[in-house]
C-alpha positions in Angstrom: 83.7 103.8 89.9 83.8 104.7 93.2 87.2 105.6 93.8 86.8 107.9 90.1 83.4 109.8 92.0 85.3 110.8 95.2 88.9 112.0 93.2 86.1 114.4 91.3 84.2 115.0 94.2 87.3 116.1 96.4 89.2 117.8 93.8 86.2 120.3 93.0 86.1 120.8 96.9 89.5 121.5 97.0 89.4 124.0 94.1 86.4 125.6 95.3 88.3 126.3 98.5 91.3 127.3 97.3 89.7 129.9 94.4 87.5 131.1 97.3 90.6 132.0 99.5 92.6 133.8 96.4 89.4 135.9 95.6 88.6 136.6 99.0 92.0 137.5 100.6 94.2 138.3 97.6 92.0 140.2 95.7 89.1 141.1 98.4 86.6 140.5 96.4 83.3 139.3 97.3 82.2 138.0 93.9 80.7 134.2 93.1 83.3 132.3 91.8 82.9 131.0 88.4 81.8 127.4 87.9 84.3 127.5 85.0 87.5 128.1 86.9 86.2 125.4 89.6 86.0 122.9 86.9 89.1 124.1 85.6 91.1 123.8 88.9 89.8 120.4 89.9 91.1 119.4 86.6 94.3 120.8 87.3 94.5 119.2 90.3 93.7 115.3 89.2 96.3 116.1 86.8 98.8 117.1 89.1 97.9 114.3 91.6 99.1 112.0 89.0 102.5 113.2 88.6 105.6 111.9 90.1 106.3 115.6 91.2 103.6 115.2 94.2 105.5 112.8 95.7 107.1 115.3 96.5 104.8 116.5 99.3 104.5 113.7 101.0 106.8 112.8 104.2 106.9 109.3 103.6 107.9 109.0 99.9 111.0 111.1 101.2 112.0 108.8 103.9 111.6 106.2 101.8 113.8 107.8 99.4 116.6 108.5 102.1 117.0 104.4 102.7 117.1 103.8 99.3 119.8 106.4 98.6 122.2 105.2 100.8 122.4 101.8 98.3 124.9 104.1 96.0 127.7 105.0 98.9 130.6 103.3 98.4 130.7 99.2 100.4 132.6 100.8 103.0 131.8 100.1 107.1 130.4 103.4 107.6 127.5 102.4 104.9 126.9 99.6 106.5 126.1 101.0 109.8 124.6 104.1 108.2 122.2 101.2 106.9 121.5 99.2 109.8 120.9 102.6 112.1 117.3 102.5 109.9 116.5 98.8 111.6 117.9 99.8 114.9 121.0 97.5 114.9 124.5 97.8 113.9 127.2 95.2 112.2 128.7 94.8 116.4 125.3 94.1 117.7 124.0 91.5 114.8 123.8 87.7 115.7 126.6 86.5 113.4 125.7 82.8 114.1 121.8 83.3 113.5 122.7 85.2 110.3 125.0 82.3 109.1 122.6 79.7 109.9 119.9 81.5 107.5 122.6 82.2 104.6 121.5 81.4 101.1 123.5 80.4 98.3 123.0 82.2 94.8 122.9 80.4 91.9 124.1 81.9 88.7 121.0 82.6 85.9 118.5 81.6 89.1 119.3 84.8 91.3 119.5 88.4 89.7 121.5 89.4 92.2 124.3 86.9 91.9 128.0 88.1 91.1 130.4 85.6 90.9 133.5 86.0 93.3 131.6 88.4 95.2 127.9 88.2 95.7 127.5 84.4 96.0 125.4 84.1 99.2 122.7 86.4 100.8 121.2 87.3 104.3 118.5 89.3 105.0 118.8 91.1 108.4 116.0 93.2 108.6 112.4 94.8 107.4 110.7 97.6 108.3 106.6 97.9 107.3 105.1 100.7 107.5 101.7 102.1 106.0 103.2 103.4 103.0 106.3 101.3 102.3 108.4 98.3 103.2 111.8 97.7 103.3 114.5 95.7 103.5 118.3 95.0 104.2 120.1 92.2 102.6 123.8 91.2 103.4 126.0 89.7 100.8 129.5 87.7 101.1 131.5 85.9 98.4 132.1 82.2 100.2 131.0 81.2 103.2 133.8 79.2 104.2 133.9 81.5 107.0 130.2 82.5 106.4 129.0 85.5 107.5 131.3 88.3 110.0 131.9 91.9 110.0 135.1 90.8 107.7 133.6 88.9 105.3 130.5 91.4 103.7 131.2 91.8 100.3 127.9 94.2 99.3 125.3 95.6 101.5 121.8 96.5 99.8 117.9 98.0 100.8 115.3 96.8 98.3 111.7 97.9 99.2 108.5 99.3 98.1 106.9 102.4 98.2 102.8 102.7 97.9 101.9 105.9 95.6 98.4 105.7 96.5 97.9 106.0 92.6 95.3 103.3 91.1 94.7 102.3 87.1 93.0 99.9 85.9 94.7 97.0 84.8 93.6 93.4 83.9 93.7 91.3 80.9 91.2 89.2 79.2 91.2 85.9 81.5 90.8 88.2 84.4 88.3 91.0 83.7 89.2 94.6 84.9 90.5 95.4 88.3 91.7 98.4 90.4 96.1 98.0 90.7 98.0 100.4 92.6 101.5 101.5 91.4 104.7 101.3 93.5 108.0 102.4 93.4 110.9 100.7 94.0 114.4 101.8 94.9 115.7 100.2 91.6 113.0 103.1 90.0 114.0 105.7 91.9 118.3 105.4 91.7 119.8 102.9 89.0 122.5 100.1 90.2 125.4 101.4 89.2 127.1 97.6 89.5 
């Protein structure tokens, strides 16, 4: 109830304030402003603060964006350094031998993720958590015989999660009515083309 109050509250504020600046500077006009058009605007503007389009304005969602991009350049070595540049590391400066000793083999129908011949075991290298979002970076191989080395990556991929700052309510019957906050994840914003 709260969080419903102030979204009113600030969204009149901010449509009183912006009406005031385009009567007073664009037409110079020193008339009161009707209540109407304030009530009108603040509308507006809870409409438009839940659209994906204002994501668009905000620094975070595009950074966000950026690391998930990268996921649809070709498995080449370039991506994967491209990659690892976001977690301040390269495929010359990982610890193969850590990395190997963490390795986790896939199981077909258990992991989403597995592809038989060529992503059969998983790494993760790397997270980054920030205020708004978190992600990761997983390496994949198809045996690990050899286990993991700069020869043997099969499939490189970021997975994370980005806050919107966007609440509905949500719930069901066995646990009354609470307050959930969306998220987007890379798999929303660019499909796997695998």
């Amino acid at each position: 109830m709260a969080y419903i109050l102030l979204l009113i509250t600030i969204s009149t504020i901010l449509s009183y304030l912006i009406l005031k600046c385009i009567y007073t500077i664009i037409f110079k006009s020193q008339k009161h402003i009707s209540k109407f058009l304030v009530v009108l605007g603040s509308i507006g503007l809870i409409m438009f603060y839940y659209t994906p389009y204002s994501f668009y304005l905000e620094p975070s969602y595009w950074q966000f964006r950026n690391m998930c991009k990268i996921n649809e350049l070709p498995n080449t070595e370039e991506k994967y350094n491209k990659i690892l540049g976001y977690f301040d590391t390269d495929l010359e400066s990982l610890d193969w031998e850590e990395l190997n000793e963490r390795a986790l083999k896939l199981t077909k129908g258990f992991n989403l993720d597995y592809i038989e011949g060529r992503l059969e075991y998983r790494v993760k290298v790397a997270t980054i958590q920030k205020r708004r979002y978190d992600i990761s970076v997983d390496l994949y191989t198809n045996t690990n015989n050899k286990g993991f080395s700069k020869e043997t990556i099969t499939h490189i991929e970021t997975y994370g999660s980005w806050k919107t700052r966007r609440y509905f309510l949500d719930g069901n019957e066995g646990t009354g009515i609470y307050w959930s906050e969306e998220t987007l994840s890379c798999s929303n914003l660019f499909k796997n083309k695998e």
